[in-house]
SELUM-757574 format. One record per residue (C-alpha): residue number from 1; residue in one letter; x, z, y. Coordinates in steps of 0.1 Angstrom, whole numbers, m for minus. Each point is the difference from the previous one (the first is absolute). Example, Ala and Ser with C-alpha at 12.3 -4.5 7.8 and 13.67 -1.06 7.14 Angstrom:
<recs>
+-----+------+-------+-------+-------+
:  nr : rest :    px :    pz :    py :
+-----+------+-------+-------+-------+
:   1 :    A :   123 :    78 :   m45 :
:   2 :    S :    14 :    m7 :    34 :
+-----+------+-------+-------+-------+
</recs>
This chain:
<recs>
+-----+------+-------+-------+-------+
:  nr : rest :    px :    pz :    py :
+-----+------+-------+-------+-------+
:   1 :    X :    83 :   101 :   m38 :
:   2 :    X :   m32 :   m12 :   m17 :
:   3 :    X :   m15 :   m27 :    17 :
:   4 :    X :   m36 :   m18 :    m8 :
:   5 :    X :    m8 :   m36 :    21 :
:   6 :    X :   m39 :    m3 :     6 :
:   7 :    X :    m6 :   m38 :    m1 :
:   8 :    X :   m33 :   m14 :    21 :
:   9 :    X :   m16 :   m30 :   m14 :
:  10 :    X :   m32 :   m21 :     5 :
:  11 :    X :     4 :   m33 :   m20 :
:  12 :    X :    27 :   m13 :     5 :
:  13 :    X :    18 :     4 :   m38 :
:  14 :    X :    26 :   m27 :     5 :
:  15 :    X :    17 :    19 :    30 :
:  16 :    X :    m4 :    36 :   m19 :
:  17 :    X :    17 :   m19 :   m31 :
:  18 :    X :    30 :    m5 :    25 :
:  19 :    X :    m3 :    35 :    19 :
:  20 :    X :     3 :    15 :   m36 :
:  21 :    X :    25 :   m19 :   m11 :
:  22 :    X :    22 :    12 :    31 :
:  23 :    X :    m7 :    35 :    m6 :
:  24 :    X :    11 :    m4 :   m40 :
:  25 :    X :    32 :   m11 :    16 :
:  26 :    X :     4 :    31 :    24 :
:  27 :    X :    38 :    17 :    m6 :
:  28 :    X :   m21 :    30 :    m1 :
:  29 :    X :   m33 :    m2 :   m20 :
:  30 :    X :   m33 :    17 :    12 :
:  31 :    X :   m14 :    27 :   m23 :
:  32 :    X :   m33 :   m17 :     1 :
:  33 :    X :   m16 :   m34 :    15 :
:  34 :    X :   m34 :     8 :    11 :
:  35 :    X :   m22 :   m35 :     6 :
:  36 :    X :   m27 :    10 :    26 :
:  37 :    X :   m23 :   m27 :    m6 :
:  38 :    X :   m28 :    m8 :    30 :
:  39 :    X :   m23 :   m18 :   m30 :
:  40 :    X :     5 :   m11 :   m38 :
:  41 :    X :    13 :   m32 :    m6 :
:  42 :    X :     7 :   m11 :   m35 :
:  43 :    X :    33 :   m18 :    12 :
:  44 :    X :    15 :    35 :    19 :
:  45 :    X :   m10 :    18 :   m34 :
:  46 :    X :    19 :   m26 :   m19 :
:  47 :    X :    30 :     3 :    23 :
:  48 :    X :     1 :    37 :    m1 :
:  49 :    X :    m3 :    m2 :   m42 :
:  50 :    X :    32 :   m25 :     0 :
:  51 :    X :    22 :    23 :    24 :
:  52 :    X :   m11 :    28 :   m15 :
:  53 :    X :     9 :   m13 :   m38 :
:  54 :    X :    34 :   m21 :     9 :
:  55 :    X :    13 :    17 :    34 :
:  56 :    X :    11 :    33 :   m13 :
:  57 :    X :   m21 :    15 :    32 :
:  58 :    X :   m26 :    28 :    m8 :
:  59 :    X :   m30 :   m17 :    15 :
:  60 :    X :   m33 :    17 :     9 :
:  61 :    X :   m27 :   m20 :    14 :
:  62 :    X :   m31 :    12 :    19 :
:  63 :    X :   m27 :   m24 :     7 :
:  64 :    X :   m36 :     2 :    17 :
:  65 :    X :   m26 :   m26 :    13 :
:  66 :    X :     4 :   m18 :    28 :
:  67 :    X :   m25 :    10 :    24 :
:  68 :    X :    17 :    m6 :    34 :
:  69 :    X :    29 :    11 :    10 :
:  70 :    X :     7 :    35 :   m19 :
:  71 :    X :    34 :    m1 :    m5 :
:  72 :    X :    11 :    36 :    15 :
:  73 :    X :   m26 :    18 :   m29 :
:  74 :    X :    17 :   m14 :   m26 :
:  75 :    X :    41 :     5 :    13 :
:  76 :    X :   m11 :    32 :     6 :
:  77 :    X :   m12 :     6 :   m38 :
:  78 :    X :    36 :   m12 :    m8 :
:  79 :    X :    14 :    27 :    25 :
:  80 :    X :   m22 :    26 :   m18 :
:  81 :    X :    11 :   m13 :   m34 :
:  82 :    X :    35 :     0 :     7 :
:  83 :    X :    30 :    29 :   m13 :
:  84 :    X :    26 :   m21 :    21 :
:  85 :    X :    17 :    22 :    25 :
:  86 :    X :     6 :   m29 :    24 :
:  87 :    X :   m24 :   m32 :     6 :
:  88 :    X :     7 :   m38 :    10 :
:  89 :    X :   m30 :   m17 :    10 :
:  90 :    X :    m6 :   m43 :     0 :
:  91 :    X :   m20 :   m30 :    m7 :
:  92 :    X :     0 :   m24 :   m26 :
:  93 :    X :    11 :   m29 :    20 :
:  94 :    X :    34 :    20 :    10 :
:  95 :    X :    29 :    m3 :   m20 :
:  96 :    X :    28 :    21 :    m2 :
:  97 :    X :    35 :    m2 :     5 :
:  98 :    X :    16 :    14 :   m31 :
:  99 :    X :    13 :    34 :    22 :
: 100 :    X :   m28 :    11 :    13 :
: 101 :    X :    m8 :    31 :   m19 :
: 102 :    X :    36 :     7 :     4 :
: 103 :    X :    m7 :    m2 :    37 :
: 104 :    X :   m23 :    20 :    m1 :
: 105 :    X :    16 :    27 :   m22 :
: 106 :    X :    30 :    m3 :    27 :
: 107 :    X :   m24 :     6 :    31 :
: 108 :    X :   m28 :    27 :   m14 :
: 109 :    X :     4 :    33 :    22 :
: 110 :    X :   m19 :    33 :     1 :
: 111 :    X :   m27 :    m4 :    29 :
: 112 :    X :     6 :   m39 :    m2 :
: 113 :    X :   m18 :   m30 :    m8 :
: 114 :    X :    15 :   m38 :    m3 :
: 115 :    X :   m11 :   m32 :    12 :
: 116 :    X :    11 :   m41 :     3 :
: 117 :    X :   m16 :    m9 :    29 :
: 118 :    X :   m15 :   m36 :     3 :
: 119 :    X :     9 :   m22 :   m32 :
: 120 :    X :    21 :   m31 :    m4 :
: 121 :    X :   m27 :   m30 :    m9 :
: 122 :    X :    13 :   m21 :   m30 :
: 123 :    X :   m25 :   m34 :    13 :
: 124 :    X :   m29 :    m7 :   m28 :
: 125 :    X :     9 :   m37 :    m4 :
: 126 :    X :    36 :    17 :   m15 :
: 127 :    X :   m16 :    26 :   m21 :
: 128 :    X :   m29 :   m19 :   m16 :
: 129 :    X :    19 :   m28 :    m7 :
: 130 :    X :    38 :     6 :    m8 :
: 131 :    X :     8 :    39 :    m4 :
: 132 :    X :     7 :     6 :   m36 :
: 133 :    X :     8 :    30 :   m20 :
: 134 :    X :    40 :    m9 :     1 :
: 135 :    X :    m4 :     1 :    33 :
: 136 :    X :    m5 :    39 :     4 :
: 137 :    X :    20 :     9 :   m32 :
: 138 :    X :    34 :   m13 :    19 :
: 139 :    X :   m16 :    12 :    37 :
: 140 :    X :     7 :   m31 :    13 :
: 141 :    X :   m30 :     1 :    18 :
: 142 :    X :    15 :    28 :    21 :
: 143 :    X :    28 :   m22 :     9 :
: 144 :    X :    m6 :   m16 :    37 :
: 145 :    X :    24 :   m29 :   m10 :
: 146 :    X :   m21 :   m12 :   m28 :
: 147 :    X :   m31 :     9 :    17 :
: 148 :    X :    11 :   m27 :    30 :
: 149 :    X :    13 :   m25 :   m25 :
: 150 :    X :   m34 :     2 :   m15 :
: 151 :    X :   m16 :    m8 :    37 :
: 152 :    X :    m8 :    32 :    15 :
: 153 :    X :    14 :    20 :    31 :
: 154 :    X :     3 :    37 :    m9 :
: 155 :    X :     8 :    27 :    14 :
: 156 :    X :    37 :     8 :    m6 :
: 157 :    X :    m5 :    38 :    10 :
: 158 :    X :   m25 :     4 :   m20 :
: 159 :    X :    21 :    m9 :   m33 :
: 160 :    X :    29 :    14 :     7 :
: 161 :    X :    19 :    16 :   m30 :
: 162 :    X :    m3 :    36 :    m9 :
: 163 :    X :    27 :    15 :    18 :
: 164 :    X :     9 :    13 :    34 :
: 165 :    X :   m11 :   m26 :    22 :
: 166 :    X :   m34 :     5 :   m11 :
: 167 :    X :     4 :    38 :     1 :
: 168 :    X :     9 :    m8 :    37 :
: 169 :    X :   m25 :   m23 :    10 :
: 170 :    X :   m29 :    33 :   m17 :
: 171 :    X :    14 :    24 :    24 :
: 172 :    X :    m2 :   m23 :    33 :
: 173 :    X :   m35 :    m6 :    m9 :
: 174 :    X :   m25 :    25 :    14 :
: 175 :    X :   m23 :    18 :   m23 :
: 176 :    X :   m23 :   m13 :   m20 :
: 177 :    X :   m39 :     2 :   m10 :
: 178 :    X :   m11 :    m3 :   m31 :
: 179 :    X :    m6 :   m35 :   m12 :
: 180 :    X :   m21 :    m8 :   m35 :
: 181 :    X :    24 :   m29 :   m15 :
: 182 :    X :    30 :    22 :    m2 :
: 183 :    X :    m1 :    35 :     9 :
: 184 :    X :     9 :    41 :   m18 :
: 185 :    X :    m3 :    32 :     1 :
: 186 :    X :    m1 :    33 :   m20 :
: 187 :    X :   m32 :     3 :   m22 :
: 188 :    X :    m8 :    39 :    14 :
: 189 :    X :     5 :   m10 :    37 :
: 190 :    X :   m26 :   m30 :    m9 :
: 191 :    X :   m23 :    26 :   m20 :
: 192 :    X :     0 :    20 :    35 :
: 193 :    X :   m11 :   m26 :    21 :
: 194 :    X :   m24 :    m9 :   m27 :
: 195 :    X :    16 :   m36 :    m3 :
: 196 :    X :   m21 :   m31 :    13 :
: 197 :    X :   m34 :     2 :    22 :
: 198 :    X :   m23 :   m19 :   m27 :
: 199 :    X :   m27 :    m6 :    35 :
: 200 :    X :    25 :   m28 :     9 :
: 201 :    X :     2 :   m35 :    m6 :
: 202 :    X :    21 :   m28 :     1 :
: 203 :    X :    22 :     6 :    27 :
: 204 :    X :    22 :    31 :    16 :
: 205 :    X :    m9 :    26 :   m34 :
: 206 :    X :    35 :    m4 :    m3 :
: 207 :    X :    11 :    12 :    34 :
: 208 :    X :   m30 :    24 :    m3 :
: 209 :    X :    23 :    17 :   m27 :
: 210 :    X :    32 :     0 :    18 :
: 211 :    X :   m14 :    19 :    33 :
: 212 :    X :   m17 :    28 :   m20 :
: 213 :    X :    32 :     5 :   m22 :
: 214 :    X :    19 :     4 :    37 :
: 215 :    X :   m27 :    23 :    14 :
: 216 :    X :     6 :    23 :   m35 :
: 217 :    X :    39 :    m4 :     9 :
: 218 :    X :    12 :   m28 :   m20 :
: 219 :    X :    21 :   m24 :    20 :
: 220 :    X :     0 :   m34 :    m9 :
: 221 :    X :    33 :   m19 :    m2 :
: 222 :    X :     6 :   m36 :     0 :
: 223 :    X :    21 :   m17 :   m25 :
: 224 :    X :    m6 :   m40 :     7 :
: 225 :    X :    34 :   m14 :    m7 :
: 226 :    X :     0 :    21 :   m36 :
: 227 :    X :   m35 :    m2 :   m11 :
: 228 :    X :     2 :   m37 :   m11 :
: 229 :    X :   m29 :   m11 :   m13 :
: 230 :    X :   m14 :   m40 :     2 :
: 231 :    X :   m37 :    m5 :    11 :
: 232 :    X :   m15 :   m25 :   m18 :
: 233 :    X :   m21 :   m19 :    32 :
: 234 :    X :   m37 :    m4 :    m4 :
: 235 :    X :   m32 :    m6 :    16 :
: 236 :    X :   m20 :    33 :    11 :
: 237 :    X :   m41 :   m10 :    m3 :
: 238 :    X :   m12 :    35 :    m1 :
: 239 :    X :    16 :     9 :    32 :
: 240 :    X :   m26 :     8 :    25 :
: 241 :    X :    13 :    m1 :    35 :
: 242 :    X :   m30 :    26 :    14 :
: 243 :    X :    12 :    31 :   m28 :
: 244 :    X :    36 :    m8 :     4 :
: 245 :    X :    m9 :     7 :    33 :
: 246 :    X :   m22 :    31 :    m4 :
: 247 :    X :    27 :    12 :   m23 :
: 248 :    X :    27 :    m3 :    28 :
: 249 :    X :   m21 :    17 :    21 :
: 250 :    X :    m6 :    31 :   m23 :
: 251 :    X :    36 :     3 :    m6 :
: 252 :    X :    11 :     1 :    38 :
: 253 :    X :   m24 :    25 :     7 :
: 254 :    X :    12 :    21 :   m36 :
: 255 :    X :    37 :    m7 :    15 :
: 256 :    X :   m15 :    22 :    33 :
: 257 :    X :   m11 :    31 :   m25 :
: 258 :    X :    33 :    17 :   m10 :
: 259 :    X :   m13 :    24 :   m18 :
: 260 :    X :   m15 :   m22 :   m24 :
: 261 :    X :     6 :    m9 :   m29 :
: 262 :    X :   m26 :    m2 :   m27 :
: 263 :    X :   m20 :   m33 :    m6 :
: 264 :    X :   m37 :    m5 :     5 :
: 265 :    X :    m5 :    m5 :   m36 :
: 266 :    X :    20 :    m1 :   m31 :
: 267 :    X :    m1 :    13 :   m36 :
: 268 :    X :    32 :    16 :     3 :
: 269 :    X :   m19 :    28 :    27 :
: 270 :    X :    m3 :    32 :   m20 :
: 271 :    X :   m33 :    m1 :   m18 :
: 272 :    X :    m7 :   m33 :     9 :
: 273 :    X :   m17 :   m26 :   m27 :
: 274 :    X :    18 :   m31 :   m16 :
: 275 :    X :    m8 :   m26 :    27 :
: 276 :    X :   m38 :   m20 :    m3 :
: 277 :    X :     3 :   m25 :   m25 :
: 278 :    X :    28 :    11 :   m21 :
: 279 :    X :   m15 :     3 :   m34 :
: 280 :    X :    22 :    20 :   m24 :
: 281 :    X :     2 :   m34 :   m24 :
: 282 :    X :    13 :   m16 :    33 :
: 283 :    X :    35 :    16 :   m12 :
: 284 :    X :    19 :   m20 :   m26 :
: 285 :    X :    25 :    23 :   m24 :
: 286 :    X :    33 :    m7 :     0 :
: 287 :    X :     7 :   m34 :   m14 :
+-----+------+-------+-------+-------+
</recs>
């Protein structure tokens, strides 16, 4: 099974540098990285360039300018650029676990799509100061006993070795919504929803997604104990308490419509335009 990861970013190219380096180490490669880049920072390009030349990864990287939050426009160019049959979805600052893909590989099903659920925080004043490449090329940043030797309390469920007891701790868990740091599905049953409502901003596009893929009969299942991925903790500046809530809003009334299952706006809607903004040199080739 072909599988293509779609990777969010907004400046942050030290956590993308460790985000791609978990995904070069993946048992099971993706057939293309897409970096969907909310701006155009020199220091992301650079990152992307390195990966792209030294990982082994095929790399594609789609950037536009930042103005405001416009992140859904741009994953959904990635969606629409895509040949994968099946799509992972993260951020930047979330790093895999090296069987992830495999995971997901393991748990794709006709009429289904995939998601983690919350993610385990890996605390800033670890990350920024002491997490090093060697770190994430012998996973022992996935290991709860080193993780509490270095001072932190994780959560042992949530790093649990591939194997049954996670398996068993996914089917006791109810199902899931869809959730933007570590999430999948098939590429046509995302085409048929028309992927992600580009009206929204920060806050609930995500869950926006997941509830329009159930109206269209794709039902979400969660897969927290074997979708290990490490969120690298950080500030949030652009969050705006009075949209968050708007967004909520829209998506409990949406939850109410059954029927529907198309977003308000997207570029993925049959005859609909690129999104505003998205200038055809806004797309970087393959590097």
């Amino acid at each position: 099974m072909d599988i293509d990861v779609i990777v969010s970013a907004h400046a942050n190219a030290r956590a993308l540098h460790h985000t791609l380096l978990g995904f070069a180490l993946q048992t099971h490669l993706p057939t293309t990285l897409w970096v969907a880049e909310d701006g155009q920072d020199p220091a992301v390009a650079a990152v992307v360039q390195a990966h792209a030349v030294g990982s082994g990864l095929a790399i594609r990287h789609l950037c536009q300018p930042h103005r405001g939050f416009r992140k859904w426009g741009l994953v959904n160019r990635a969606i629409g650029l895509s040949q994968a049959s099946w799509l992972v979805f993260t951020d930047a600052d979330c790093v895999p676990r090296r069987d992830l893909l495999a995971q997901y590989r393991r748990l794709a099903r006709p009429g289904r799509f995939v998601a983690a659920g919350s993610h385990v925080e890996l605390p800033s004043e670890f990350h920024e100061r002491q997490l090093t490449d060697d770190m994430l090329v012998n996973q022992r940043i996935f290991d709860t006993g080193f993780l509490q030797r270095a001072g932190m309390a994780m959560p042992r469920a949530r790093l649990l070795p591939a194997g049954l007891g996670a398996r068993l701790l996914d089917a006791l868990t109810p199902r899931s919504a869809w959730v933007g740091n570590n999430s999948g599905a098939w590429r046509e049953d995302l085409l048929r929803v028309a992927g992600f409502d580009e009206t929204m901003g920060y806050g609930g596009g995500d869950r926006n997604l997941g509830i329009r893929l159930e109206h269209a009969g794709v039902r979400g299942y969660r897969a927290r104990h074997s979708l290990v991925c490490l969120h690298l903790e950080h500030e949030r500046p652009w969050r705006d308490p009075a949209l968050v809530a708007r967004n909520k809003q829209w998506n409990r009334e949406l939850q109410r419509r059954r029927g529907a299952w198309l977003p308000r706006a997207s570029s993925l809607l049959p005859g609909a335009a690129v999104q505003p903004g998205f200038e055809a040199n806004d797309l970087v080739s393959p590097v």
